[in-house]
N, CA and C atoms as a LAMMPS dump frame, in Angstrom:
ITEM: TIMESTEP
0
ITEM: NUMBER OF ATOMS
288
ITEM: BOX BOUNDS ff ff ff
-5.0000000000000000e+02 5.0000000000000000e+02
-5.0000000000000000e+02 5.0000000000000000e+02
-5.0000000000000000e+02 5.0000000000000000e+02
ITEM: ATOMS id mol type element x y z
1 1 1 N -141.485 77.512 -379.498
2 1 2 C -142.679 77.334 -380.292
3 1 3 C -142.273 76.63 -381.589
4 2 1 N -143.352 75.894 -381.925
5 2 2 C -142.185 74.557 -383.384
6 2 3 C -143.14 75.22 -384.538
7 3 1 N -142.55 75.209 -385.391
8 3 2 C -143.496 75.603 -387.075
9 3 3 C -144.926 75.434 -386.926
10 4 1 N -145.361 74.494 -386.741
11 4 2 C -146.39 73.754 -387.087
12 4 3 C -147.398 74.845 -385.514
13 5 1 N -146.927 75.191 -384.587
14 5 2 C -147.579 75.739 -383.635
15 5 3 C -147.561 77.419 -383.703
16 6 1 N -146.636 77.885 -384.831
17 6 2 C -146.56 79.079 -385.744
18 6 3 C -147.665 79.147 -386.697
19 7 1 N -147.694 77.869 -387.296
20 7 2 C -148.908 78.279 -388.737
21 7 3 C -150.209 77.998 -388.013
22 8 1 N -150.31 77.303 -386.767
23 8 2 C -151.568 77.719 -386.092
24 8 3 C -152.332 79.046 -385.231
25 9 1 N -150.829 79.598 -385.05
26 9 2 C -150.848 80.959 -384.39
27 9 3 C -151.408 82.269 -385.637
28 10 1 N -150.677 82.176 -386.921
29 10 2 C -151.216 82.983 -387.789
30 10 3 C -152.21 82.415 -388.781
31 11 1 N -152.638 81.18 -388.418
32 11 2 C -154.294 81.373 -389.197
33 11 3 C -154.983 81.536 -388.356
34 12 1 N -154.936 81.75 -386.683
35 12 2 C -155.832 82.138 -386.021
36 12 3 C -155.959 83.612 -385.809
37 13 1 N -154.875 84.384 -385.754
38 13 2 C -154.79 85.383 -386.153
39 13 3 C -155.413 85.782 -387.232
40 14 1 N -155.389 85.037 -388.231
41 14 2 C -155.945 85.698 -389.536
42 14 3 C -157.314 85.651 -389.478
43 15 1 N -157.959 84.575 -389.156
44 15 2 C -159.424 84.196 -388.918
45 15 3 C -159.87 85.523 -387.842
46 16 1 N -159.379 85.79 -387.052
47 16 2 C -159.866 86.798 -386.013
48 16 3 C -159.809 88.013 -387.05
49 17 1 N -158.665 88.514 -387.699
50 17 2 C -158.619 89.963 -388.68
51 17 3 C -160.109 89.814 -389.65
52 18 1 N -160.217 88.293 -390.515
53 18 2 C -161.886 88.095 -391.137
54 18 3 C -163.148 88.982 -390.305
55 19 1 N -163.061 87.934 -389.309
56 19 2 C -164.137 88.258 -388.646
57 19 3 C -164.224 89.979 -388.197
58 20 1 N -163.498 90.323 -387.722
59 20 2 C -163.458 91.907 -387.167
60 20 3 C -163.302 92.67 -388.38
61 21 1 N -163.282 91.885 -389.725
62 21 2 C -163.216 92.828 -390.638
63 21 3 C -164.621 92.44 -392.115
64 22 1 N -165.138 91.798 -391.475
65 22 2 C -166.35 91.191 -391.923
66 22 3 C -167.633 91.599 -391.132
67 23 1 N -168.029 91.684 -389.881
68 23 2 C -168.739 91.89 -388.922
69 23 3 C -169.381 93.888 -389.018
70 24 1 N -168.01 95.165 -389.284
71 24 2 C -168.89 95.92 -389.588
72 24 3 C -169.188 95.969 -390.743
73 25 1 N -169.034 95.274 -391.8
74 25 2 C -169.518 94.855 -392.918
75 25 3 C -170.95 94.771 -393.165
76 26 1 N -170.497 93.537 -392.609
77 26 2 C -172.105 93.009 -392.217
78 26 3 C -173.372 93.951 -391.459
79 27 1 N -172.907 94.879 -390.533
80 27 2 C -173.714 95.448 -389.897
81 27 3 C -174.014 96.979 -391.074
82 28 1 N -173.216 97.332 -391.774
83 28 2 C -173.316 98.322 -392.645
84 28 3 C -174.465 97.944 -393.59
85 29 1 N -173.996 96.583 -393.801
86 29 2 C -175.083 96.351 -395.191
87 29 3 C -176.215 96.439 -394.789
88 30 1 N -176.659 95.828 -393.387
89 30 2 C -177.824 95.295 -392.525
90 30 3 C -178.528 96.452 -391.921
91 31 1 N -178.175 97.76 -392.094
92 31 2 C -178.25 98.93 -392.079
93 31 3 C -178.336 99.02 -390.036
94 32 1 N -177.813 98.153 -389.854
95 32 2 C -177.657 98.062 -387.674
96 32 3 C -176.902 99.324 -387.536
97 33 1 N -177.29 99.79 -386.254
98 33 2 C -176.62 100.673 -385.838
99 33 3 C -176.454 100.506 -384.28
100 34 1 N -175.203 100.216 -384.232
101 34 2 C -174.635 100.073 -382.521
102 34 3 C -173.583 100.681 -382.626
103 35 1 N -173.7 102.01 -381.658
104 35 2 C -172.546 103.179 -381.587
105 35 3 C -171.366 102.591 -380.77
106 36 1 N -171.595 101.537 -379.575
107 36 2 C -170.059 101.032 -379.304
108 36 3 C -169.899 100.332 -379.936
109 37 1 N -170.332 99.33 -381.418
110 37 2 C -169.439 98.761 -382.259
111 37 3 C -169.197 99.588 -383.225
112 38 1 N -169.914 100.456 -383.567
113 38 2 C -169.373 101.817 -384.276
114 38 3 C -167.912 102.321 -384.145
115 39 1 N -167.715 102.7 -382.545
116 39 2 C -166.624 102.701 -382.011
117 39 3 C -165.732 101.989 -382.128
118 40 1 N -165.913 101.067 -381.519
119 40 2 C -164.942 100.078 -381.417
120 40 3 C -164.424 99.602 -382.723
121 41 1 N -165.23 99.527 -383.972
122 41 2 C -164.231 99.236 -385.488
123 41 3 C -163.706 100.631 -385.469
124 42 1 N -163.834 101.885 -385.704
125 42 2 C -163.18 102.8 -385.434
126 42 3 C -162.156 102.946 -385.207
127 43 1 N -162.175 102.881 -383.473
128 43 2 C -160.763 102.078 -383.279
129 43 3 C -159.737 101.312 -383.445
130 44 1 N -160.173 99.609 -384.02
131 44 2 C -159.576 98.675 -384.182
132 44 3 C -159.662 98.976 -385.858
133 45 1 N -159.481 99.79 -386.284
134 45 2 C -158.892 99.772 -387.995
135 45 3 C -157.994 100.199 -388.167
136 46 1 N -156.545 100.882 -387.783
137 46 2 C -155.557 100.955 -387.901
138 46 3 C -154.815 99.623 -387.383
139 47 1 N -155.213 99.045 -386.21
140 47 2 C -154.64 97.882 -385.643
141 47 3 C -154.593 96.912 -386.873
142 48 1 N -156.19 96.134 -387.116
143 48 2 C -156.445 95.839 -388.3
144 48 3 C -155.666 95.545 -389.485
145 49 1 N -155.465 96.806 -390.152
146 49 2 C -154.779 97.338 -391.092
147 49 3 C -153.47 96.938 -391.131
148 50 1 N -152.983 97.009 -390.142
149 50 2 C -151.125 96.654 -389.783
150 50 3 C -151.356 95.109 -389.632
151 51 1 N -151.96 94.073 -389.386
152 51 2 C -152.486 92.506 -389.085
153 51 3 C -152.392 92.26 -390.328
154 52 1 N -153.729 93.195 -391.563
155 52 2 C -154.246 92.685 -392.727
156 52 3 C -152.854 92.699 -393.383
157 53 1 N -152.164 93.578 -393.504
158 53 2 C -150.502 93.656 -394.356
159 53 3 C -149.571 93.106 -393.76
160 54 1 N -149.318 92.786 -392.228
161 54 2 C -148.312 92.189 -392.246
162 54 3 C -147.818 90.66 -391.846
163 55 1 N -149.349 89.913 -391.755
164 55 2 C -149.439 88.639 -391.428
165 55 3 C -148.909 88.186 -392.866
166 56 1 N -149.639 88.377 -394.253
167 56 2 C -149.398 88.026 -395.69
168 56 3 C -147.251 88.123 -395.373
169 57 1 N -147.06 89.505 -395.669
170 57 2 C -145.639 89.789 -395.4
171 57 3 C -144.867 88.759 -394.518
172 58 1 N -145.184 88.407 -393.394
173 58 2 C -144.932 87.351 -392.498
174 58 3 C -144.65 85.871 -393.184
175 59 1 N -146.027 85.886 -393.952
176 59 2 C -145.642 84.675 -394.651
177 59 3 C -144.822 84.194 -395.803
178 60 1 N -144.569 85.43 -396.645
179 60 2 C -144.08 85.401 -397.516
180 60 3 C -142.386 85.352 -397.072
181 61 1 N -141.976 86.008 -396.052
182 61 2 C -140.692 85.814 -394.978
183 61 3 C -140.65 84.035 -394.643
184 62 1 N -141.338 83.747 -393.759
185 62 2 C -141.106 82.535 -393.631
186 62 3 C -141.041 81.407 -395.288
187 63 1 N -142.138 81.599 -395.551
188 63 2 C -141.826 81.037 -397.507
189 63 3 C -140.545 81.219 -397.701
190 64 1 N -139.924 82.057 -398.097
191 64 2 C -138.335 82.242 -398.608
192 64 3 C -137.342 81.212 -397.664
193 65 1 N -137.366 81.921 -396.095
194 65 2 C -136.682 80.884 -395.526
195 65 3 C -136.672 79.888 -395.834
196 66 1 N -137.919 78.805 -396.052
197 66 2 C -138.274 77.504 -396.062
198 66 3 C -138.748 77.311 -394.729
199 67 1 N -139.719 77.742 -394.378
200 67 2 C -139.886 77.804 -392.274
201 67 3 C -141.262 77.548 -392.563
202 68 1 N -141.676 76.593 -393.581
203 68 2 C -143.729 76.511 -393.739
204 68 3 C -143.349 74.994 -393.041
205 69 1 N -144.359 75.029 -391.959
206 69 2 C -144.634 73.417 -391.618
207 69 3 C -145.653 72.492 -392.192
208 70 1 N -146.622 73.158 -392.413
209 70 2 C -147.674 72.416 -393.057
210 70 3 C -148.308 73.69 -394.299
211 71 1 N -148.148 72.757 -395.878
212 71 2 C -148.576 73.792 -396.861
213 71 3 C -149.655 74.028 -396.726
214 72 1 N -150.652 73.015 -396.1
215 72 2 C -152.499 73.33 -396.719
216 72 3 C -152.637 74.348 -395.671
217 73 1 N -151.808 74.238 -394.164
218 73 2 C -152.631 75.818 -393.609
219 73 3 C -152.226 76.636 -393.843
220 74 1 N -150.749 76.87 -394.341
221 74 2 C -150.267 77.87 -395.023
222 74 3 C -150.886 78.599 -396.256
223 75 1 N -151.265 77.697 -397.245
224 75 2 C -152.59 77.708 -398.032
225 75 3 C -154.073 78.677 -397.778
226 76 1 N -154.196 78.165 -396.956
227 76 2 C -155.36 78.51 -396.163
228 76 3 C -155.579 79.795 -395.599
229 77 1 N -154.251 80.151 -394.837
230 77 2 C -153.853 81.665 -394.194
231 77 3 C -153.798 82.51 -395.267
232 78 1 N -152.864 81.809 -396.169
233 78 2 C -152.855 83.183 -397.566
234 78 3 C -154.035 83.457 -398.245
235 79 1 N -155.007 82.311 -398.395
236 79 2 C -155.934 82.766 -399.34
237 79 3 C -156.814 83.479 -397.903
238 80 1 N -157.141 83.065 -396.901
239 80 2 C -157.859 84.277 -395.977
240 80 3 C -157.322 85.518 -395.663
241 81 1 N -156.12 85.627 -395.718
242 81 2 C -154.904 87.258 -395.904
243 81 3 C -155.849 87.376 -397.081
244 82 1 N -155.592 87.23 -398.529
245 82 2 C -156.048 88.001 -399.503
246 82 3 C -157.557 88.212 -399.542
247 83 1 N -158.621 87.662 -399.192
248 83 2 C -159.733 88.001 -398.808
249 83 3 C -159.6 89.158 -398.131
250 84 1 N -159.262 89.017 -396.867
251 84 2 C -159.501 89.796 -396.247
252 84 3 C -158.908 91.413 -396.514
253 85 1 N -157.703 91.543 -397.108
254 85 2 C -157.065 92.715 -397.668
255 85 3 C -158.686 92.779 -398.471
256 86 1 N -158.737 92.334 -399.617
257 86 2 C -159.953 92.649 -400.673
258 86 3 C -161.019 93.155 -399.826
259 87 1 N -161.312 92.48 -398.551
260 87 2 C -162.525 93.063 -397.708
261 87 3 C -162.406 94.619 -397.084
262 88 1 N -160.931 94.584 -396.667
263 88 2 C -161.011 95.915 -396.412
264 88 3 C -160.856 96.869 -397.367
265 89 1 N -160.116 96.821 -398.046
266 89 2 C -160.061 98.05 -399.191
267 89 3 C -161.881 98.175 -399.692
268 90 1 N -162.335 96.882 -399.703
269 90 2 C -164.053 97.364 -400.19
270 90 3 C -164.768 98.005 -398.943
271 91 1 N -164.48 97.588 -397.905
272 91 2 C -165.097 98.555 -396.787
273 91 3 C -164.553 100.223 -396.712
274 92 1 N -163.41 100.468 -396.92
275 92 2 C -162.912 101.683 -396.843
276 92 3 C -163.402 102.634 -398.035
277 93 1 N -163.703 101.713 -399.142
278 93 2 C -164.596 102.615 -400.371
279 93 3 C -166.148 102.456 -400.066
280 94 1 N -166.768 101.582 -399.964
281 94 2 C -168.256 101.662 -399.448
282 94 3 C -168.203 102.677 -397.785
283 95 1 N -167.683 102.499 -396.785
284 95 2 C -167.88 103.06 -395.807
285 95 3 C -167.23 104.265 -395.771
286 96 1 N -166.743 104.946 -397.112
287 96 2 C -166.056 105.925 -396.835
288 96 3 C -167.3 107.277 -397.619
């Protein structure tokens, strides 16, 4: 797998952690209630959680090496990592 097919692997990754971490968001605010997506974030928030911390960590590993192939998606991944950390810690205080 070459760099450049790495920093596409973890901003897609990261884009998927957004969305699954935006979506019961969205349904909280929207006051929806669907008990298997109820569930199912339930479930997928520890998974989540370990993605939201250790994709950032990931990158900051490769950064040191010098192992970034392209800065702007690298760019891109970090500032959607830090969103998304910010999204969850605000879901875990509103939904808690």
């Amino acid at each position: 797998m070459t760099k450049l097919q790495l920093e596409y692997l973890r901003l897609a990754l990261t884009v998927i952690v957004f969305i699954l971490i935006i979506t019961p968001l969205f349904l909280h605010i929207n006051q929806v209630t669907i008990n298997w997506f109820n569930s199912l974030s339930q479930v997928m928030a520890i998974p989540l959680l370990i993605l939201c911390i250790g994709i950032p960590l990931w990158m900051i590993v490769d950064l040191a090496r010098k192992n970034v192939a392209d800065k702007a998606i690298f760019n891109l991944t970090f500032f959607i990592s830090v969103i998304s950390i910010a999204l969850l810690f605000f879901s875990i205080k509103i939904l808690n």
